[in-house]
N, CA, C and O atoms as CSV, one atom per row, in Angstrom:
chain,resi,resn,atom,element,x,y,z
A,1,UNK,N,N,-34.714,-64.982,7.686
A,1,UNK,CA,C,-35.297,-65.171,6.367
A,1,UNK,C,C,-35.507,-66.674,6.154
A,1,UNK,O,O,-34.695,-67.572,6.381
A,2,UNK,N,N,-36.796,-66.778,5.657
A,2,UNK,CA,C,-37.431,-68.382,5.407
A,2,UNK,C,C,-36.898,-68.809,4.181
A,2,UNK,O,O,-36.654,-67.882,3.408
A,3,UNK,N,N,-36.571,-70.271,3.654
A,3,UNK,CA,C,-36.681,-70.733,2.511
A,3,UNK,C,C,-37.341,-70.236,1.281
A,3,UNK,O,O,-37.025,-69.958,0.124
A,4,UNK,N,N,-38.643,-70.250,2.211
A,4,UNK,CA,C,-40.177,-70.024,1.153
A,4,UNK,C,C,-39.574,-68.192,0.618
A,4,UNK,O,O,-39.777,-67.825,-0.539
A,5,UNK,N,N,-39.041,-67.488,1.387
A,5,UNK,CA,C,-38.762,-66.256,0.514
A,5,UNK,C,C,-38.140,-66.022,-0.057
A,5,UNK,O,O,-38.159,-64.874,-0.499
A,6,UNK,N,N,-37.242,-66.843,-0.420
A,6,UNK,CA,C,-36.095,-67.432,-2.094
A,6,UNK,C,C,-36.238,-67.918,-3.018
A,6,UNK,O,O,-35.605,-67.581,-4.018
A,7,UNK,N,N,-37.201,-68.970,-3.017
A,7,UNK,CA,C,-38.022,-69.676,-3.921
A,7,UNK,C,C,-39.395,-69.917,-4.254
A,7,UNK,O,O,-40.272,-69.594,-3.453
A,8,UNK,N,N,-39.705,-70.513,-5.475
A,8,UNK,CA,C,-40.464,-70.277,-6.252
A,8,UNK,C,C,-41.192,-72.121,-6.139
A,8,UNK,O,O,-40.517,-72.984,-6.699
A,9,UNK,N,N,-42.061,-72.416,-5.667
A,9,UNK,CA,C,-42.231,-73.787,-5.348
A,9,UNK,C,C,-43.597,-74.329,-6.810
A,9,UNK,O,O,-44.404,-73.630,-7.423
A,10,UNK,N,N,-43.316,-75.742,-6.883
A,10,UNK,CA,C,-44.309,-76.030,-8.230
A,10,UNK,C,C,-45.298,-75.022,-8.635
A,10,UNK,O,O,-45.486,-74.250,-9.575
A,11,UNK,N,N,-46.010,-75.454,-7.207
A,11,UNK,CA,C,-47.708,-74.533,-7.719
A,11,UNK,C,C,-47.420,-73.375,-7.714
A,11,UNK,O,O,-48.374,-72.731,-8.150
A,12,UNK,N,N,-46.436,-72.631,-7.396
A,12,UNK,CA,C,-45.716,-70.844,-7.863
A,12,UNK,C,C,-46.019,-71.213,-9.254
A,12,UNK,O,O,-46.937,-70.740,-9.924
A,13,UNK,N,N,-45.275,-71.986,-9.580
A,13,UNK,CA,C,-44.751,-72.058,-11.214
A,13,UNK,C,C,-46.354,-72.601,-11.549
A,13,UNK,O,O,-47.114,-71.694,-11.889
A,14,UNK,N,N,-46.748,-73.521,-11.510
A,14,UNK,CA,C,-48.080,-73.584,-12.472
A,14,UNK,C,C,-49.165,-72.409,-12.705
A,14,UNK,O,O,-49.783,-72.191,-13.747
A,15,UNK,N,N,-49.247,-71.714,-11.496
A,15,UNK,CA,C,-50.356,-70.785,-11.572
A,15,UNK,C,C,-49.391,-69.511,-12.436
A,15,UNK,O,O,-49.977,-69.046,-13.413
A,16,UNK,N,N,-47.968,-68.925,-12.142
A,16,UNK,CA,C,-47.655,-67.905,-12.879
A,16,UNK,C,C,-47.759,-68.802,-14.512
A,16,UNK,O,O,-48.118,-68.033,-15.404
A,17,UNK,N,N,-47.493,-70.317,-15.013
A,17,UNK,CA,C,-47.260,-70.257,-16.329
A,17,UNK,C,C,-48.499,-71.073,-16.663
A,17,UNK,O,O,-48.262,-71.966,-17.476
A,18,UNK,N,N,-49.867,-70.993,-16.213
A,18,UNK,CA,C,-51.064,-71.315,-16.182
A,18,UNK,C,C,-50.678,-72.542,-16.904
A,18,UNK,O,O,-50.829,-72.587,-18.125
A,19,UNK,N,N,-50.117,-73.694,-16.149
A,19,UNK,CA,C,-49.970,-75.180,-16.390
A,19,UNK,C,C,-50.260,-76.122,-15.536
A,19,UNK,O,O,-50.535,-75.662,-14.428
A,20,UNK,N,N,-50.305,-77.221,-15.608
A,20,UNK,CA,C,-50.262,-78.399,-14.732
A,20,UNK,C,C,-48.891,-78.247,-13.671
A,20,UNK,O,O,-47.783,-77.828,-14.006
A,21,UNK,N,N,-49.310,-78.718,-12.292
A,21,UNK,CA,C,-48.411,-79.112,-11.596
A,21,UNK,C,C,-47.209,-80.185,-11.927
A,21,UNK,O,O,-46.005,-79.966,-11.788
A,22,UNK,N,N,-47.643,-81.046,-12.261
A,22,UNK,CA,C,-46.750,-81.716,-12.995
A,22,UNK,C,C,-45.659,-81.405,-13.923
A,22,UNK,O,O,-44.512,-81.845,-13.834
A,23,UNK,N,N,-46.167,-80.510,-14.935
A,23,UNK,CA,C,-45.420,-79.890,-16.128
A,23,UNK,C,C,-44.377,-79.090,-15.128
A,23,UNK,O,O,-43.157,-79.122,-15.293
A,24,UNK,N,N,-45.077,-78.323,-14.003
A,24,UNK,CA,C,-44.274,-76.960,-13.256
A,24,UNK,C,C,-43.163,-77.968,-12.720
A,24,UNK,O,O,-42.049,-77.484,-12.517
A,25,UNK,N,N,-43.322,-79.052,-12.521
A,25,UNK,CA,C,-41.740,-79.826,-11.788
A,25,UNK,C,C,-41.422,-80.258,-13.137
A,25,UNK,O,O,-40.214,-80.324,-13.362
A,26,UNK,N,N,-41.897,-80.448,-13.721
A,26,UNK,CA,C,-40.560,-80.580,-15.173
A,26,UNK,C,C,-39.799,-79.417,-15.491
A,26,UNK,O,O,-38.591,-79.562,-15.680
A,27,UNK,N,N,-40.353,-78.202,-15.586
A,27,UNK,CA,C,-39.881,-77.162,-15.516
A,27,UNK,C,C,-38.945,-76.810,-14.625
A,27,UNK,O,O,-37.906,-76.436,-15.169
A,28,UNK,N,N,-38.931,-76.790,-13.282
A,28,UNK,CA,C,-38.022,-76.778,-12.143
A,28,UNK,C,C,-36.834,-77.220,-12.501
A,28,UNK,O,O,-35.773,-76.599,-12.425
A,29,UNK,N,N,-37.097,-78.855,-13.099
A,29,UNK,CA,C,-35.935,-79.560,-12.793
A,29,UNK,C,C,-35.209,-79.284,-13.940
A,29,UNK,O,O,-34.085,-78.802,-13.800
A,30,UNK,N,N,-35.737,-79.546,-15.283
A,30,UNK,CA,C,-34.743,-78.573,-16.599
A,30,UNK,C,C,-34.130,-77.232,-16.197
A,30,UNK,O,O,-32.947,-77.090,-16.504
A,31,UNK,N,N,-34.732,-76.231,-15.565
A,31,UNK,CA,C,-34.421,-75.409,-15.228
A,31,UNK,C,C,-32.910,-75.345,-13.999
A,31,UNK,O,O,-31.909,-74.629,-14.034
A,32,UNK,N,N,-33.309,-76.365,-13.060
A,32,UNK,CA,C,-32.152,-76.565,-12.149
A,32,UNK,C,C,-30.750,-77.065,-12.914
A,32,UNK,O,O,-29.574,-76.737,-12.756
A,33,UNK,N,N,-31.409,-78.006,-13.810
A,33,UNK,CA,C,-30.159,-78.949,-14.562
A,33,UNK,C,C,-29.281,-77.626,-15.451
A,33,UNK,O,O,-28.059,-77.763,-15.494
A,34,UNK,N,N,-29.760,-76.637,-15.998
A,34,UNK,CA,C,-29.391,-75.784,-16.439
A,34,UNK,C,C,-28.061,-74.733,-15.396
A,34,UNK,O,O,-26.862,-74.459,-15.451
A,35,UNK,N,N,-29.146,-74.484,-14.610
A,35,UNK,CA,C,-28.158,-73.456,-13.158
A,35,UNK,C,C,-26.758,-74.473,-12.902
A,35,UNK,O,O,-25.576,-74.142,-12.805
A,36,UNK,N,N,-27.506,-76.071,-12.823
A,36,UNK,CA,C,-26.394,-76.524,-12.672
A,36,UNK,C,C,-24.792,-76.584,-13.788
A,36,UNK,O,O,-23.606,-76.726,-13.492
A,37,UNK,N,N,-25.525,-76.396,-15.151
A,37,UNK,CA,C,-24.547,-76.168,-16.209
A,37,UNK,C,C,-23.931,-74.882,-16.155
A,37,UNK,O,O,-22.711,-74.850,-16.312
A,38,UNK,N,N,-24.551,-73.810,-15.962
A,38,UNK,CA,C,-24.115,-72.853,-15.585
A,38,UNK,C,C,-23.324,-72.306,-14.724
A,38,UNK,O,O,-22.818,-71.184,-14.697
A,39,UNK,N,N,-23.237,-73.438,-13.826
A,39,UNK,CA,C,-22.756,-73.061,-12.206
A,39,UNK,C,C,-23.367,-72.372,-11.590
A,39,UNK,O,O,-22.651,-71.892,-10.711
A,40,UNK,N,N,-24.594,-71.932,-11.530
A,40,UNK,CA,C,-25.216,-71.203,-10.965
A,40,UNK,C,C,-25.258,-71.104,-9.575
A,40,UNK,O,O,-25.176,-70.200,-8.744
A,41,UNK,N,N,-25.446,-72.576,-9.582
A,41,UNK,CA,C,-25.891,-73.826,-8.177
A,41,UNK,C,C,-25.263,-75.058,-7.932
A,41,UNK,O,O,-25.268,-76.026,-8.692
A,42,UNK,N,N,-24.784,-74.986,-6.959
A,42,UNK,CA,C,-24.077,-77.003,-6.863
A,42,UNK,C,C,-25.433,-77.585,-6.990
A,42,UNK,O,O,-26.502,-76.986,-6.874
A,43,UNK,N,N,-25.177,-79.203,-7.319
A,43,UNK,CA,C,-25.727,-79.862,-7.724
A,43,UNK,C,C,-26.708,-80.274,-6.329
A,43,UNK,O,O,-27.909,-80.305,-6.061
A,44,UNK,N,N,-25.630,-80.513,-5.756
A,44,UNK,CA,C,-26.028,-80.932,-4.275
A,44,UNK,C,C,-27.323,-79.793,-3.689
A,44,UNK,O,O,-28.455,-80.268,-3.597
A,45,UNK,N,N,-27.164,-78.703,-3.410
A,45,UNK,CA,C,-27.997,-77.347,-3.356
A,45,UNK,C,C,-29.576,-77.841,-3.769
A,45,UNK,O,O,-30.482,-77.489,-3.013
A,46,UNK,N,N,-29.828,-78.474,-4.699
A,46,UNK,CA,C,-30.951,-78.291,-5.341
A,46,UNK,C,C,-31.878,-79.272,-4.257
A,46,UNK,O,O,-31.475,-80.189,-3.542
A,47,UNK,N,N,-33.354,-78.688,-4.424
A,47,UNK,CA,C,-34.295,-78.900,-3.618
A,47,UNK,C,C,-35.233,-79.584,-4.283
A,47,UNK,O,O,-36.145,-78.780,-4.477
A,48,UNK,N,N,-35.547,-80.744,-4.794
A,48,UNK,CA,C,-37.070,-81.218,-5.152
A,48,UNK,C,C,-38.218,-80.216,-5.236
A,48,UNK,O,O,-38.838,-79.854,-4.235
A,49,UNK,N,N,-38.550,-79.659,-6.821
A,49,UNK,CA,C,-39.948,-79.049,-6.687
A,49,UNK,C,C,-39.719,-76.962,-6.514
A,49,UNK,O,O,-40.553,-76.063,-6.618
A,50,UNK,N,N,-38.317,-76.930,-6.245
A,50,UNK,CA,C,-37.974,-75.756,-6.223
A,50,UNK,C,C,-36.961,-74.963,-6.780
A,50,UNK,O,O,-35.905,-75.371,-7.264
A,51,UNK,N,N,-37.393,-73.666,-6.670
A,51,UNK,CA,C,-36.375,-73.152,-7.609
A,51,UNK,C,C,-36.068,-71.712,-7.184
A,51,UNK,O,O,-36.656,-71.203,-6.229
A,52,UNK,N,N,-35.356,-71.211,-7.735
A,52,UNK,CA,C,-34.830,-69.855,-6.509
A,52,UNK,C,C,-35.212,-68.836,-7.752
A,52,UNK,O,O,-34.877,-68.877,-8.936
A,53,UNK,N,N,-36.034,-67.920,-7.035
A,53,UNK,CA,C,-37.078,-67.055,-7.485
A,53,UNK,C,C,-36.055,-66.220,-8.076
A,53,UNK,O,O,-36.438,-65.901,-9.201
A,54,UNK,N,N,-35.041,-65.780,-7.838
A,54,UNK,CA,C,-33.793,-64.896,-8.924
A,54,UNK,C,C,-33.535,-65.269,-9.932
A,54,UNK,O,O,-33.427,-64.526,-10.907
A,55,UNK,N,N,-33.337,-66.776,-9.964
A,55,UNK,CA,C,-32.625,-67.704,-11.358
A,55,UNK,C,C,-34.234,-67.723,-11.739
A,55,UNK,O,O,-34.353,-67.446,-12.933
A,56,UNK,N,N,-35.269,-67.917,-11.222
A,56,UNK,CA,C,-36.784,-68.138,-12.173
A,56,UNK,C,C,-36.899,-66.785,-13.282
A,56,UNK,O,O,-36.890,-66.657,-14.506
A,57,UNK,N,N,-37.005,-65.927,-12.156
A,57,UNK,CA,C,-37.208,-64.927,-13.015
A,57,UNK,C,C,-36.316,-64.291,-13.786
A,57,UNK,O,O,-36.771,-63.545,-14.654
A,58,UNK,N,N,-34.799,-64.440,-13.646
A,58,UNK,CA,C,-34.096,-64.075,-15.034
A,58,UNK,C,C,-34.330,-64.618,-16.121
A,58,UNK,O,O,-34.555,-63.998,-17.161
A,59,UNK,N,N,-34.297,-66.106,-15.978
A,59,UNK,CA,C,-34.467,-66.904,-16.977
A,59,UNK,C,C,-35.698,-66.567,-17.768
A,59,UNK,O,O,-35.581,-66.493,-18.991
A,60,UNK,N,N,-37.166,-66.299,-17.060
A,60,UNK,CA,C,-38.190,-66.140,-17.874
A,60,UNK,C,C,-38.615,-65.062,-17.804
A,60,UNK,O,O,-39.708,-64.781,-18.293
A,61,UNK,N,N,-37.946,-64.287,-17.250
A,61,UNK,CA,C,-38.172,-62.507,-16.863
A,61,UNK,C,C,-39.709,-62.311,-16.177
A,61,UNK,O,O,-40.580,-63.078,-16.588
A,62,UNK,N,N,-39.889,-61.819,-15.671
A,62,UNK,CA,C,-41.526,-61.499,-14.532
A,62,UNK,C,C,-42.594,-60.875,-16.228
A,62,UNK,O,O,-43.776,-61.027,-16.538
A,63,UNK,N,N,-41.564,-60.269,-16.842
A,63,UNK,CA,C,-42.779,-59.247,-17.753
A,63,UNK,C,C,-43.101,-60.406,-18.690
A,63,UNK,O,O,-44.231,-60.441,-19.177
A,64,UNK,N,N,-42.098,-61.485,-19.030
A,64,UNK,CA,C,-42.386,-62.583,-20.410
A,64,UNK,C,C,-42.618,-63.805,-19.984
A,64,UNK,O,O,-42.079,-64.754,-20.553
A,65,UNK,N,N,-43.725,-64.044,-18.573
A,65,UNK,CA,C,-43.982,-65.555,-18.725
A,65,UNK,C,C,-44.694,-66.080,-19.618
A,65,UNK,O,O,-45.770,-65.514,-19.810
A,66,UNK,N,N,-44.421,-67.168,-20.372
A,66,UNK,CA,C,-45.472,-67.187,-20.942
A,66,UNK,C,C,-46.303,-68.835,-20.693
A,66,UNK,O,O,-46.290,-69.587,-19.719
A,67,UNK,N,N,-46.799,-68.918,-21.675
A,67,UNK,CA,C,-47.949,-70.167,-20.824
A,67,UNK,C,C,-47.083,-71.726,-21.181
A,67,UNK,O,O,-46.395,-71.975,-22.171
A,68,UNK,N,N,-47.389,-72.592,-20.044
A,68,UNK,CA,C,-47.151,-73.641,-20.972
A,68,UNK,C,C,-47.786,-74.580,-22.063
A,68,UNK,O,O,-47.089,-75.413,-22.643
C-alpha cells in the first residue's frame, strides 16, 4: 500500500472544496494542527500539503463538503 492511498494531497482538497490551492494547504495544516491537539497524529508524522483521507473525511464528512 502507497502513501498516495491514505491521503488526501492539496489539489484533492481544492477540487473536492472548489478552492484555491493555496487556501487547500491552509486547510491541511489547521487541520493537522488540530489531529495534532487531538492526538490523533504525532507532530513529527505530519507531511507538508497532506492529510490522511480518514481524519479529512471525518472532520468534514464526504456528504458535507462544503466550499471554501
Amino acid at each position: 500500500m502507497n502513501i498516495e492511498s491514505l491521503v488526501y494531497k492539496a489539489e484533492d482538497i481544492a477540487i473536492m472544496l472548489k478552492c484555491s490551492k493555496s487556501k487547500a494547504y491552509n486547510i491541511i495544516n489547521d487541520l493537522n494542527k488540530i489531529l495534532v491537539k487531538e492526538k490523533k497524529i504525532e507532530k513529527i508524522s505530519i507531511i507538508s500539503g497532506r492529510i490522511s483521507k480518514k481524519e479529512f473525511d471525518r472532520i468534514y464528512g464526504k456528504e458535507n463538503i462544503e466550499q471554501c
